[in-house]
PDBQT receptor file of N, H, CA, C and O in Angstrom, charges set to zero:
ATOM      1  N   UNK A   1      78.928 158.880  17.978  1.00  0.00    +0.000 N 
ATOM      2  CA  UNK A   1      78.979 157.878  19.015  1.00  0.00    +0.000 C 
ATOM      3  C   UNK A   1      78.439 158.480  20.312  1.00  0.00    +0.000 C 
ATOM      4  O   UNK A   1      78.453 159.678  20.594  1.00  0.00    +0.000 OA
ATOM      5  N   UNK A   2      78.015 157.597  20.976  1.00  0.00    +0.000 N 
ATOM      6  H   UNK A   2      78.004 156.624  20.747  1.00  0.00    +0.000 HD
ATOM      7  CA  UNK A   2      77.375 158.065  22.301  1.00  0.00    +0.000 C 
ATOM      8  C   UNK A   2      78.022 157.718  23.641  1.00  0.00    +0.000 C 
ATOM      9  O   UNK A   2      78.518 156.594  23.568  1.00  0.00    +0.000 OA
ATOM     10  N   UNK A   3      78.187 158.254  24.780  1.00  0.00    +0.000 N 
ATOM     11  H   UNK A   3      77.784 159.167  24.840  1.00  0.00    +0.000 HD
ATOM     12  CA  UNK A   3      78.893 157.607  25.645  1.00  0.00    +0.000 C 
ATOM     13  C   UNK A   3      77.981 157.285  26.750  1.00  0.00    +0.000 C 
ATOM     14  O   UNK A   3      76.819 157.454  26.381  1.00  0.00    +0.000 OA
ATOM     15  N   UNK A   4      78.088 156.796  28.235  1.00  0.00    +0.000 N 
ATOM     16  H   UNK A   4      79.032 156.659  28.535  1.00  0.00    +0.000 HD
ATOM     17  CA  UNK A   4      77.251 156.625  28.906  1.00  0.00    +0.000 C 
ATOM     18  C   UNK A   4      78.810 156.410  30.349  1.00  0.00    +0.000 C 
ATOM     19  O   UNK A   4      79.946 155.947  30.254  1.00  0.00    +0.000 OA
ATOM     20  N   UNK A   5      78.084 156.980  31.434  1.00  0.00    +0.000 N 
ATOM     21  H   UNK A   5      77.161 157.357  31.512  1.00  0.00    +0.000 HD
ATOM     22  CA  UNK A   5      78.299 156.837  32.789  1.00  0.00    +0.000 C 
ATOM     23  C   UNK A   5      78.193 156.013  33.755  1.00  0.00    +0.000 C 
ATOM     24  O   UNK A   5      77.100 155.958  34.319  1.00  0.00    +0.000 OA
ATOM     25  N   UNK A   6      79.206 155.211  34.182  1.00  0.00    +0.000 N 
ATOM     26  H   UNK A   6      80.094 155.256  33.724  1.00  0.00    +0.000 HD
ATOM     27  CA  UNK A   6      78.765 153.698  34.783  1.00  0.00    +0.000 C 
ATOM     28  C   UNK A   6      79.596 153.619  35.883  1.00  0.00    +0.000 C 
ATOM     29  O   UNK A   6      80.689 154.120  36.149  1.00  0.00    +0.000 OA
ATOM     30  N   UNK A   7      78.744 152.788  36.539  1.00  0.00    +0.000 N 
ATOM     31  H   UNK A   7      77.856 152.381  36.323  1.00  0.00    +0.000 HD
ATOM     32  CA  UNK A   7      80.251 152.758  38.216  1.00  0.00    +0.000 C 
ATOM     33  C   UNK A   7      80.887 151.617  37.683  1.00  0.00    +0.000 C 
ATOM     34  O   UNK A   7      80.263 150.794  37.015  1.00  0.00    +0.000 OA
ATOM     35  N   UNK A   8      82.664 151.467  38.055  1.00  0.00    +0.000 N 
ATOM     36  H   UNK A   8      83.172 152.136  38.598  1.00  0.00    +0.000 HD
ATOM     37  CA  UNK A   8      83.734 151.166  37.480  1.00  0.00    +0.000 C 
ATOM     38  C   UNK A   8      83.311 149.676  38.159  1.00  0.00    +0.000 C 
ATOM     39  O   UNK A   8      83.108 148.864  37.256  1.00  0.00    +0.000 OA
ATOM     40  N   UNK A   9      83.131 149.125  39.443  1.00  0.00    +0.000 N 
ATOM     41  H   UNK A   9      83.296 149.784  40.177  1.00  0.00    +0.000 HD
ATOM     42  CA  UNK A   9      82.740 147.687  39.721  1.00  0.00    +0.000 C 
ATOM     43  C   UNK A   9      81.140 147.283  39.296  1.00  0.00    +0.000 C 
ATOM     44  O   UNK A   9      80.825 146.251  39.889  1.00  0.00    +0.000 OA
ATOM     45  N   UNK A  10      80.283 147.691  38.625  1.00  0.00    +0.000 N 
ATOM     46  H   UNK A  10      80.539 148.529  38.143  1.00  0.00    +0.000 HD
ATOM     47  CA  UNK A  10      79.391 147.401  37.952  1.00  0.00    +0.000 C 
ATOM     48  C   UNK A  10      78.850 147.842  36.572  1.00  0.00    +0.000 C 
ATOM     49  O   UNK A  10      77.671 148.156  36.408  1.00  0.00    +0.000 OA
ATOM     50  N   UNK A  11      79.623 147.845  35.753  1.00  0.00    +0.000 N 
ATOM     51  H   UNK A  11      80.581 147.589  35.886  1.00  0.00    +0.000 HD
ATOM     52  CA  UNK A  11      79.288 148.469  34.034  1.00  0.00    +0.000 C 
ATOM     53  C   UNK A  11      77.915 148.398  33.873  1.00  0.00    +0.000 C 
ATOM     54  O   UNK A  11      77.415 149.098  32.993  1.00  0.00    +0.000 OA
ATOM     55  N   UNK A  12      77.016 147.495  34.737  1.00  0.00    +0.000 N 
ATOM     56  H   UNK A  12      77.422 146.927  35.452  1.00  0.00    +0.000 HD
ATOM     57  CA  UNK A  12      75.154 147.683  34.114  1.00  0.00    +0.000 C 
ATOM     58  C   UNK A  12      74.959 148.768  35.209  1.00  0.00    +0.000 C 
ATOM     59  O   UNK A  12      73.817 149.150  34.954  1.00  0.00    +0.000 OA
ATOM     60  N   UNK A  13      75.233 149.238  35.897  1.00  0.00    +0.000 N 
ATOM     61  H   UNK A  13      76.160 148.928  36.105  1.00  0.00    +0.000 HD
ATOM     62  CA  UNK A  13      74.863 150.253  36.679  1.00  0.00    +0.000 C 
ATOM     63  C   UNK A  13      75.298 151.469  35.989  1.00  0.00    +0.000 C 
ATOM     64  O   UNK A  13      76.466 151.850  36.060  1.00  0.00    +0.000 OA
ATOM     65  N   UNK A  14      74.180 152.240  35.164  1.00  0.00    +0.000 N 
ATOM     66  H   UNK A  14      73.231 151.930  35.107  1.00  0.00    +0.000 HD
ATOM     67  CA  UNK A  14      74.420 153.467  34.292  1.00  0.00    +0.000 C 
ATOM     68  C   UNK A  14      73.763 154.779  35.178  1.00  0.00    +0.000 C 
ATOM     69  O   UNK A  14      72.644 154.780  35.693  1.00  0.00    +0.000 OA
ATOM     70  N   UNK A  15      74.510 155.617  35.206  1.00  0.00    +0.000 N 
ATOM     71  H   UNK A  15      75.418 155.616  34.788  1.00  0.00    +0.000 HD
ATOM     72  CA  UNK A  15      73.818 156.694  35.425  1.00  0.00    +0.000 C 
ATOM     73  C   UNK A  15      74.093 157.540  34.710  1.00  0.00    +0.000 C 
ATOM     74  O   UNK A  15      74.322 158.523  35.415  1.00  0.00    +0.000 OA
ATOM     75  N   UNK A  16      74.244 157.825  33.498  1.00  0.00    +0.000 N 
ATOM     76  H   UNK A  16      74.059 157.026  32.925  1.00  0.00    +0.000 HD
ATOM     77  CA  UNK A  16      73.642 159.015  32.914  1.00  0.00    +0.000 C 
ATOM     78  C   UNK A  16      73.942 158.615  31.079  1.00  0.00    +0.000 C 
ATOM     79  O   UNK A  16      73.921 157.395  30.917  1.00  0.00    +0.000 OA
ATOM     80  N   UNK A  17      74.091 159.072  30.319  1.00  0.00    +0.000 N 
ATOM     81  H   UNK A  17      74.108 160.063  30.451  1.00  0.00    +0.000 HD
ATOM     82  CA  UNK A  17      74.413 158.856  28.339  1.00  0.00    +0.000 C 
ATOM     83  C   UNK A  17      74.287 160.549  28.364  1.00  0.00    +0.000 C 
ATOM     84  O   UNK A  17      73.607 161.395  28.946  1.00  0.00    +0.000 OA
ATOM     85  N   UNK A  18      75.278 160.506  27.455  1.00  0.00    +0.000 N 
ATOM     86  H   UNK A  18      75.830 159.820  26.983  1.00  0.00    +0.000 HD
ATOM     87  CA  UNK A  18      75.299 161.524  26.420  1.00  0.00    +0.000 C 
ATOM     88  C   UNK A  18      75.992 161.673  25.393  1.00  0.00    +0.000 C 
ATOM     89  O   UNK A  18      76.875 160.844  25.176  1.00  0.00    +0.000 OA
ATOM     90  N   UNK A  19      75.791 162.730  24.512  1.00  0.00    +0.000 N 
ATOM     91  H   UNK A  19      75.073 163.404  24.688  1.00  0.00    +0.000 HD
ATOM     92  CA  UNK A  19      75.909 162.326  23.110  1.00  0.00    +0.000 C 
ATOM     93  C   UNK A  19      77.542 163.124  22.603  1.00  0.00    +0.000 C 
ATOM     94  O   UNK A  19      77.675 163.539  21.452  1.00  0.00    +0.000 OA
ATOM     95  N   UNK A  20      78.369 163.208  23.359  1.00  0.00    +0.000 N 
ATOM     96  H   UNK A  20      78.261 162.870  24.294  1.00  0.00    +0.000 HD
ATOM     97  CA  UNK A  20      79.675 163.760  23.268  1.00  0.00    +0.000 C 
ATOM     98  C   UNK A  20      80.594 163.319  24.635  1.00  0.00    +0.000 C 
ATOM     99  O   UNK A  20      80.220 163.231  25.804  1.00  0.00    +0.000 OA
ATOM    100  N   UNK A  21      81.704 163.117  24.145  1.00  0.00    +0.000 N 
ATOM    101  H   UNK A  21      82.008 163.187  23.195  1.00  0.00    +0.000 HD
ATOM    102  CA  UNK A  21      82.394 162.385  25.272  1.00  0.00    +0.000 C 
ATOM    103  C   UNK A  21      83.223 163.361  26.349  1.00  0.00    +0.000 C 
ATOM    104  O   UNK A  21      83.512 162.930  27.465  1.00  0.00    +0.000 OA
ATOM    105  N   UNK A  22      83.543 164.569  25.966  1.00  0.00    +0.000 N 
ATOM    106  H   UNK A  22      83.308 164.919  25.059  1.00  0.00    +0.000 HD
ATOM    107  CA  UNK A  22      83.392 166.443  26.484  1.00  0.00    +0.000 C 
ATOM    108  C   UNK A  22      82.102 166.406  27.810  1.00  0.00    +0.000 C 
ATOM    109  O   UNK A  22      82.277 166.283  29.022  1.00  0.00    +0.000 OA
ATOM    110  N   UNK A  23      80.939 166.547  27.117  1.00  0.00    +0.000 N 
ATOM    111  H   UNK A  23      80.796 166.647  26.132  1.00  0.00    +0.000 HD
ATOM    112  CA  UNK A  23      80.200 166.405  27.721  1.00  0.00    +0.000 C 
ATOM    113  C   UNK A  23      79.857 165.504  29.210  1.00  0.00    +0.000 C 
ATOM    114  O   UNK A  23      79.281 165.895  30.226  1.00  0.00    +0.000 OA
ATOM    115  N   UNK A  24      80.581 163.875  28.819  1.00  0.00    +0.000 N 
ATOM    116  H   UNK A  24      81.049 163.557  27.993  1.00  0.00    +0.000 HD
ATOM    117  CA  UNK A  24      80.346 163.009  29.924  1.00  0.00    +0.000 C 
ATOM    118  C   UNK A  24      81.409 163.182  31.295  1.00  0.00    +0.000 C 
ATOM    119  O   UNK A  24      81.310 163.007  32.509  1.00  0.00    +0.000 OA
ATOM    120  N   UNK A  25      82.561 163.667  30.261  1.00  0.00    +0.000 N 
ATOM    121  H   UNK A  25      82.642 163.809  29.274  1.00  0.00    +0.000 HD
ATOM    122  CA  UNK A  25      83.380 164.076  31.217  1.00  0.00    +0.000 C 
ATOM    123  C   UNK A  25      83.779 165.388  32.059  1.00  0.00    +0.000 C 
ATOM    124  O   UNK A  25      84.605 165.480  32.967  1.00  0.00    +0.000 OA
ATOM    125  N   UNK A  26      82.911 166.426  31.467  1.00  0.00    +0.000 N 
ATOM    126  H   UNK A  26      82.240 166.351  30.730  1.00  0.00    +0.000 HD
ATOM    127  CA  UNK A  26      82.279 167.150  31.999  1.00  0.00    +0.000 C 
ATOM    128  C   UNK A  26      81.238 167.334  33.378  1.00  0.00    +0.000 C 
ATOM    129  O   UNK A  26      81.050 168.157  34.274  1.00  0.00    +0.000 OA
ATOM    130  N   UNK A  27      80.730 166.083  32.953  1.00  0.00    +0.000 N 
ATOM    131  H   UNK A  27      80.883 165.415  32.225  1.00  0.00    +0.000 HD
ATOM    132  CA  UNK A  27      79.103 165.756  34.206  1.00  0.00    +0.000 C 
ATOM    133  C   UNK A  27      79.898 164.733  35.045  1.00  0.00    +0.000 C 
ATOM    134  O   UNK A  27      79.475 164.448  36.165  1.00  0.00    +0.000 OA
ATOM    135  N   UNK A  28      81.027 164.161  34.569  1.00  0.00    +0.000 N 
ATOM    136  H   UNK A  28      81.371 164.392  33.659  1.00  0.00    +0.000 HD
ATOM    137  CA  UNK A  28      82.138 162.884  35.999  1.00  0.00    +0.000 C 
ATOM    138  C   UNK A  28      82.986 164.372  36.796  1.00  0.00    +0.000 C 
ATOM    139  O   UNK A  28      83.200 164.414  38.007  1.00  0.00    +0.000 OA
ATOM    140  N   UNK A  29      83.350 165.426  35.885  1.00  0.00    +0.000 N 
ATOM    141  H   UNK A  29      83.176 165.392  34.901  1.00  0.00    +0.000 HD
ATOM    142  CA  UNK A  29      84.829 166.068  37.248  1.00  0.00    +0.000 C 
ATOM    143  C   UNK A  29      83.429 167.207  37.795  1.00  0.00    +0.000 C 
ATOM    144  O   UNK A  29      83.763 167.886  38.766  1.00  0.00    +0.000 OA
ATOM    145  N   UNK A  30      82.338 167.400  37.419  1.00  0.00    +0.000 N 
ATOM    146  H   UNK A  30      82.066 166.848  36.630  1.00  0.00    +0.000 HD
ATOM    147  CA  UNK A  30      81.372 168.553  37.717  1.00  0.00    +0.000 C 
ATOM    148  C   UNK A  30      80.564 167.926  38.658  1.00  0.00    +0.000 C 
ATOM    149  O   UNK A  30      80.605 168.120  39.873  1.00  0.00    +0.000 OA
ATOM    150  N   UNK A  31      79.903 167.245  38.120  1.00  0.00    +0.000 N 
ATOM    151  H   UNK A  31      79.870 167.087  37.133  1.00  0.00    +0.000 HD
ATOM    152  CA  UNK A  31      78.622 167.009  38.979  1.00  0.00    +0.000 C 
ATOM    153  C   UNK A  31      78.148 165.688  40.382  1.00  0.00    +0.000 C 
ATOM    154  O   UNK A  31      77.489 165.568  41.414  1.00  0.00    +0.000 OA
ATOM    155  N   UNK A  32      79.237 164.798  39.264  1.00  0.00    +0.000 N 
ATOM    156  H   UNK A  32      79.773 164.896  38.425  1.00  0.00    +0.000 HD
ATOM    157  CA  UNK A  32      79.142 163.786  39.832  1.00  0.00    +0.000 C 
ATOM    158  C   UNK A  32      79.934 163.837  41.416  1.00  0.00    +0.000 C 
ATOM    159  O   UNK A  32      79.260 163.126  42.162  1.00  0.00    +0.000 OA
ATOM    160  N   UNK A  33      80.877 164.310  42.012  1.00  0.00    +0.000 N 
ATOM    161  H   UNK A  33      81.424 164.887  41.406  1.00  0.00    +0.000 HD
ATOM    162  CA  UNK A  33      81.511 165.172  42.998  1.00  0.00    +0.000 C 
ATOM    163  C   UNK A  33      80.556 165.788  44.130  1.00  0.00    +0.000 C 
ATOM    164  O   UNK A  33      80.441 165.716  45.353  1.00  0.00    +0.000 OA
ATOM    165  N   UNK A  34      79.928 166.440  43.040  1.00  0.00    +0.000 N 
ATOM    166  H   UNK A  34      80.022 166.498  42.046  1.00  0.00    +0.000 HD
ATOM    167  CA  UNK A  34      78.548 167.113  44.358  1.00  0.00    +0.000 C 
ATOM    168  C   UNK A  34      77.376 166.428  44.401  1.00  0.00    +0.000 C 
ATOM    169  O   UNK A  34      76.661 166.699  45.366  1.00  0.00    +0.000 OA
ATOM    170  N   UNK A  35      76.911 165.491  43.512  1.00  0.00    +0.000 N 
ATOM    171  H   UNK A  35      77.492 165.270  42.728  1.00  0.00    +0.000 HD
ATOM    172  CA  UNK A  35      75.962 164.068  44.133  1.00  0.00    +0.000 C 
ATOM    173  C   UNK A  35      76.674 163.403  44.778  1.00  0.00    +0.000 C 
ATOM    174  O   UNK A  35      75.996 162.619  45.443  1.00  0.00    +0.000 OA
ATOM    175  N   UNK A  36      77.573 163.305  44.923  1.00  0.00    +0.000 N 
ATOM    176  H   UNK A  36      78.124 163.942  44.383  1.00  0.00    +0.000 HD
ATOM    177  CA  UNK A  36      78.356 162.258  46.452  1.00  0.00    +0.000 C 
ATOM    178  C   UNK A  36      78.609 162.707  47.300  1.00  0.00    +0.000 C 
ATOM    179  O   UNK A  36      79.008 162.004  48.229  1.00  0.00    +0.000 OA
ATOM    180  N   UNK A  37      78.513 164.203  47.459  1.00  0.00    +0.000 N 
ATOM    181  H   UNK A  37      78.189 164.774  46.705  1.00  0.00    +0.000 HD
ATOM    182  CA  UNK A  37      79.039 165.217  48.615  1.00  0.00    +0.000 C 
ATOM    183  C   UNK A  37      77.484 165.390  49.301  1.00  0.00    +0.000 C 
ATOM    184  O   UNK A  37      77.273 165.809  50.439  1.00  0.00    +0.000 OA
ATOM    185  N   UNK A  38      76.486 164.972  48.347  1.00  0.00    +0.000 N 
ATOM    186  H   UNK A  38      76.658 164.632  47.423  1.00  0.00    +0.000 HD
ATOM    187  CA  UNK A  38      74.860 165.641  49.056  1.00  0.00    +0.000 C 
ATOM    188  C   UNK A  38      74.304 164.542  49.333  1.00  0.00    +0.000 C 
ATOM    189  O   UNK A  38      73.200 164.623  49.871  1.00  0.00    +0.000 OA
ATOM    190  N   UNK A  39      74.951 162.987  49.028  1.00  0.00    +0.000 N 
ATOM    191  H   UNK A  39      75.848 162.921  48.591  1.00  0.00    +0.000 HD
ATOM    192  CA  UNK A  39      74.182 161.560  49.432  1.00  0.00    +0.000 C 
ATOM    193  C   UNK A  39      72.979 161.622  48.293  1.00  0.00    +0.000 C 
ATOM    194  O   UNK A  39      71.844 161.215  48.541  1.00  0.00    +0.000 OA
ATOM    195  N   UNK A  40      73.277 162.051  47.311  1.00  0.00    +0.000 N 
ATOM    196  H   UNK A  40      74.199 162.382  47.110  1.00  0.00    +0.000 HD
ATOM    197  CA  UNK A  40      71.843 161.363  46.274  1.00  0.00    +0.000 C 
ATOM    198  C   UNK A  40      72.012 160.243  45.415  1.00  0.00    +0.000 C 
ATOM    199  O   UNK A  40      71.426 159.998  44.361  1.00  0.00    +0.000 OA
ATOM    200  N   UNK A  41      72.965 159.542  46.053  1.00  0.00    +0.000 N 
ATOM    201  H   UNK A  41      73.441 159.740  46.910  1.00  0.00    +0.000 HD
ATOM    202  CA  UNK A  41      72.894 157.908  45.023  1.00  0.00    +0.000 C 
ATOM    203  C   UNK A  41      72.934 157.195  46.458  1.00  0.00    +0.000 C 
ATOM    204  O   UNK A  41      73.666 157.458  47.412  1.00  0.00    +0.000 OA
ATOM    205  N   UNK A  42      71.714 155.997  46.311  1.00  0.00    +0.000 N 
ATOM    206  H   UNK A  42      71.119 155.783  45.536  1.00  0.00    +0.000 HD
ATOM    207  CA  UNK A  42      71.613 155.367  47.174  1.00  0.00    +0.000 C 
ATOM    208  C   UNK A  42      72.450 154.549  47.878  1.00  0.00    +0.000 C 
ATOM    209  O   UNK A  42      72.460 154.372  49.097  1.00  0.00    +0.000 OA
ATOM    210  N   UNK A  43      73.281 153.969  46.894  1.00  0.00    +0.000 N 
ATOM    211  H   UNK A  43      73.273 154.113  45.904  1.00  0.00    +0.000 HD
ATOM    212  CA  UNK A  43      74.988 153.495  47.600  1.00  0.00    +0.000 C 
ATOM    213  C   UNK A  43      75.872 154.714  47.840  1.00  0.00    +0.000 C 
ATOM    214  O   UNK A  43      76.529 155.468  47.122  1.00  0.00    +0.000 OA
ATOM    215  N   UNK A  44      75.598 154.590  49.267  1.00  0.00    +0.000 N 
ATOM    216  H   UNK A  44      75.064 153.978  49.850  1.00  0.00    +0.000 HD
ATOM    217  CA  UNK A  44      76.842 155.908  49.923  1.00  0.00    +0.000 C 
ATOM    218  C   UNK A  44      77.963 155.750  49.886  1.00  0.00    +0.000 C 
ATOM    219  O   UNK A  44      78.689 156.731  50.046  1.00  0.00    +0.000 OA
ATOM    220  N   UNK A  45      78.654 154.168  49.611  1.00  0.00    +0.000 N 
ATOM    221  H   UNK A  45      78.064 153.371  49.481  1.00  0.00    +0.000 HD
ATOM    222  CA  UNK A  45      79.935 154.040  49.296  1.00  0.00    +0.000 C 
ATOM    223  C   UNK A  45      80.273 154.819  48.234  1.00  0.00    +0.000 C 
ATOM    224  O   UNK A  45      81.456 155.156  48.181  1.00  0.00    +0.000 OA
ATOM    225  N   UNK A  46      79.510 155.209  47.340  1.00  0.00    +0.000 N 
ATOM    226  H   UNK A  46      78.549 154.936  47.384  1.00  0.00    +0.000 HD
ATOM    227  CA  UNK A  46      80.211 155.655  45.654  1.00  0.00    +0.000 C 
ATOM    228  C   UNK A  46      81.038 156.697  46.355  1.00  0.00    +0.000 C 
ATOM    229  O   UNK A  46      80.996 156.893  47.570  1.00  0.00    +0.000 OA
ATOM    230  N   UNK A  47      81.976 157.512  45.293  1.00  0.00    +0.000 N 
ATOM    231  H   UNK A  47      82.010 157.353  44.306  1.00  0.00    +0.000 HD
ATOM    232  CA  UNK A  47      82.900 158.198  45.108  1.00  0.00    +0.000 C 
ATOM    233  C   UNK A  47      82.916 159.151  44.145  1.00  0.00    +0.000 C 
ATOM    234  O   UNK A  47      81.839 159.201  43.550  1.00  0.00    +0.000 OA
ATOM    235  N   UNK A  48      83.811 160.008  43.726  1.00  0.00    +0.000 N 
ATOM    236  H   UNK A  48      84.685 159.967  44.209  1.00  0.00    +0.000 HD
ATOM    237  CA  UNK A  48      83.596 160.172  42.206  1.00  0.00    +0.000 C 
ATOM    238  C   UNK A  48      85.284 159.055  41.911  1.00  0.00    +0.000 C 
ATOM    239  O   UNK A  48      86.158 159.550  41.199  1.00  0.00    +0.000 OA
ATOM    240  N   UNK A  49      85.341 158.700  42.067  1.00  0.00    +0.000 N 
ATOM    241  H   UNK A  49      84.631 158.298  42.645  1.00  0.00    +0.000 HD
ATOM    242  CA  UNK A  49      86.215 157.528  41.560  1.00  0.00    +0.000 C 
ATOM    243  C   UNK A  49      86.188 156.454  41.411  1.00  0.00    +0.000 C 
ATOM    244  O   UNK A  49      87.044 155.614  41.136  1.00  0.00    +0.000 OA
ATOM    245  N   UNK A  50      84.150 156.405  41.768  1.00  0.00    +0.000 N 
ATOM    246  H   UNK A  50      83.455 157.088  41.991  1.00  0.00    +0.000 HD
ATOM    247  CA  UNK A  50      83.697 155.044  41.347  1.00  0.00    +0.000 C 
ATOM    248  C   UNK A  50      83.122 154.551  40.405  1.00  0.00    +0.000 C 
ATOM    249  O   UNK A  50      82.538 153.494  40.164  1.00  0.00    +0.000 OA
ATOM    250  N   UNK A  51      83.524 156.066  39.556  1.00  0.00    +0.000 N 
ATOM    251  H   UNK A  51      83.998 156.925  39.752  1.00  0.00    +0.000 HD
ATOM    252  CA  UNK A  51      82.880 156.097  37.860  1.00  0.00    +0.000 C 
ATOM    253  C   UNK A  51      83.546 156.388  36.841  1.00  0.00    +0.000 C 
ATOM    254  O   UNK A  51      84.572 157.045  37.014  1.00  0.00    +0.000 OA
ATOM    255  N   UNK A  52      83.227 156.054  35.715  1.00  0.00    +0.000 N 
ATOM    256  H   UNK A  52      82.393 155.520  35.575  1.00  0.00    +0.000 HD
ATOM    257  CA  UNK A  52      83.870 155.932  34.415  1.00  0.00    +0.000 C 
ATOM    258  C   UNK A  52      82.903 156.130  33.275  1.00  0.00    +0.000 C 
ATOM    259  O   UNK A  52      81.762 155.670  33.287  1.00  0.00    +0.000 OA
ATOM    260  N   UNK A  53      83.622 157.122  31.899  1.00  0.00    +0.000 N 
ATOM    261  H   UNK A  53      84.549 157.497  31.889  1.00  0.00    +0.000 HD
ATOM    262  CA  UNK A  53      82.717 157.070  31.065  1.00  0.00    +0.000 C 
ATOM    263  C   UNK A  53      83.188 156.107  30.143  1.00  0.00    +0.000 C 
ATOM    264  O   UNK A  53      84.386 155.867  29.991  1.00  0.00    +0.000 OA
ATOM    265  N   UNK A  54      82.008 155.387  29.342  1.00  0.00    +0.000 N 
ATOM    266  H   UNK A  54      81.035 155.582  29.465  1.00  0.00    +0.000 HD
ATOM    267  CA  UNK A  54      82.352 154.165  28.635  1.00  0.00    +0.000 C 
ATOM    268  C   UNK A  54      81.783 154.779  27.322  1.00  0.00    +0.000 C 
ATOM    269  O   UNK A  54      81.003 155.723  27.454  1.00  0.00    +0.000 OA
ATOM    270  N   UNK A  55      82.058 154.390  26.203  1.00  0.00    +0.000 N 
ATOM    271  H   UNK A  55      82.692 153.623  26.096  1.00  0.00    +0.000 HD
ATOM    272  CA  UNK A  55      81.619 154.071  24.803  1.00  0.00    +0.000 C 
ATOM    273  C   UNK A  55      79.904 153.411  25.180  1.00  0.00    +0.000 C 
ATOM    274  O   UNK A  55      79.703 152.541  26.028  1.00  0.00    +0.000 OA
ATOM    275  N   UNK A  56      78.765 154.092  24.295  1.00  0.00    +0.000 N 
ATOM    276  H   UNK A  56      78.928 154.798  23.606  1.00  0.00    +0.000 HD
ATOM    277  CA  UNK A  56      77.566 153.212  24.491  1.00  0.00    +0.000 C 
ATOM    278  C   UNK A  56      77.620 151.888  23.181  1.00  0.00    +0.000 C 
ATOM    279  O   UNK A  56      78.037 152.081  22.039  1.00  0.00    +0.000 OA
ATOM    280  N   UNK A  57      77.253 150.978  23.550  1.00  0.00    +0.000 N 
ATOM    281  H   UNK A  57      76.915 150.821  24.478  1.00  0.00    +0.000 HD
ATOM    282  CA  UNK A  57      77.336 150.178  22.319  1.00  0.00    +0.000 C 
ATOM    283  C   UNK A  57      76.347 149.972  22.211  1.00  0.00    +0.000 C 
ATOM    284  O   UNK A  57      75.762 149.444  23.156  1.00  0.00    +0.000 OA
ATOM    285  N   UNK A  58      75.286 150.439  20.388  1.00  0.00    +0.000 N 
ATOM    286  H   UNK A  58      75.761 150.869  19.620  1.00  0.00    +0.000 HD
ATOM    287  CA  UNK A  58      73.778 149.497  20.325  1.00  0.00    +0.000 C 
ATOM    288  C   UNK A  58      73.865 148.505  19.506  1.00  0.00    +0.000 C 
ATOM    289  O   UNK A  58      74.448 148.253  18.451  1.00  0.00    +0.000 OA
ATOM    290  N   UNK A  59      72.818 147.754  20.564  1.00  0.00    +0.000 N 
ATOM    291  H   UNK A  59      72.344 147.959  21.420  1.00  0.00    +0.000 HD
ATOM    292  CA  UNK A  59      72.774 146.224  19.678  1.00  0.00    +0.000 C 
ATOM    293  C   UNK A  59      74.275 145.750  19.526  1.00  0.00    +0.000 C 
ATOM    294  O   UNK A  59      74.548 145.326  18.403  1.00  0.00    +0.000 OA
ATOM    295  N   UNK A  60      75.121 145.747  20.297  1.00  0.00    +0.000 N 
ATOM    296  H   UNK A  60      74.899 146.091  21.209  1.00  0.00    +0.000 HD
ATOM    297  CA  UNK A  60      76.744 144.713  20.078  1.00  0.00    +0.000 C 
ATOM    298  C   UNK A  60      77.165 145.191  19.414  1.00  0.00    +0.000 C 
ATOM    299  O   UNK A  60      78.385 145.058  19.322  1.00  0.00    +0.000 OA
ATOM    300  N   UNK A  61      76.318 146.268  18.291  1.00  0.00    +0.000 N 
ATOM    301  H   UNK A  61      75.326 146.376  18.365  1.00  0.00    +0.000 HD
ATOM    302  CA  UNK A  61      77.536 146.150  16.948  1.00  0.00    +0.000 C 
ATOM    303  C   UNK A  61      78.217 147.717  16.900  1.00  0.00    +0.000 C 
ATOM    304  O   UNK A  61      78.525 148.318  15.870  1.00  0.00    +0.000 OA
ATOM    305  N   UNK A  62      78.320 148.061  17.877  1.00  0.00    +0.000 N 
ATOM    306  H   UNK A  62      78.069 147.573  18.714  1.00  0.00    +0.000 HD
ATOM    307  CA  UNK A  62      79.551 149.381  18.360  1.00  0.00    +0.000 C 
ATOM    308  C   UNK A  62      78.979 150.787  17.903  1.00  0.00    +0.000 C 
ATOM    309  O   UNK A  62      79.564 151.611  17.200  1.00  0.00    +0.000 OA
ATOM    310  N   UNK A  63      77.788 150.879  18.416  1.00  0.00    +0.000 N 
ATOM    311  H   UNK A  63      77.313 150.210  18.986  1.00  0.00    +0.000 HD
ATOM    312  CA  UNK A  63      76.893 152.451  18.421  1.00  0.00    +0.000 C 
ATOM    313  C   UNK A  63      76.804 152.784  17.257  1.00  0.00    +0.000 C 
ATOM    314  O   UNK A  63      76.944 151.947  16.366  1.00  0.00    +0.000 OA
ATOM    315  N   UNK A  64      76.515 154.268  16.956  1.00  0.00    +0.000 N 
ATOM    316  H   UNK A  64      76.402 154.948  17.680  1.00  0.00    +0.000 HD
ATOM    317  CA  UNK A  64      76.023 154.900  15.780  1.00  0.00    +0.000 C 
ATOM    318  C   UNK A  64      76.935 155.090  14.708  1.00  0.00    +0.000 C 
ATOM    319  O   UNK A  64      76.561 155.632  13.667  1.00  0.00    +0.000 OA
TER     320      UNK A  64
């Protein structure tokens, strides 16, 4: 299964997939922290508490 990175008031707003859910949550308490601390997402409101990792679903019928 694949997961993907989304801000929590807009689920089509993805920023990032990857292929272990370790991994995604890895890149939300790591990275995502210091892109909001350096202003590189164009909404300066974000946070890191304005994201969540989700399950990717293809095609509706619930990923790989």
């Amino acid at each position: 299964m694949k997961y993907k990175l989304v801000e929590k008031q807009n689920n089509l707003a993805v920023h990032g997939l990857f292929d272990t859910m370790e991994r995604a949550k890895w890149h939300l308490a790591v990275n995502v922290p210091t892109y909001c601390a350096n202003g590189f997402f164009m909404d300066k409101t974000l946070t890191p508490d304005s994201f969540e990792v989700m399950p990717q679903i293809a095609n509706g019928k619930g990923g790989e």
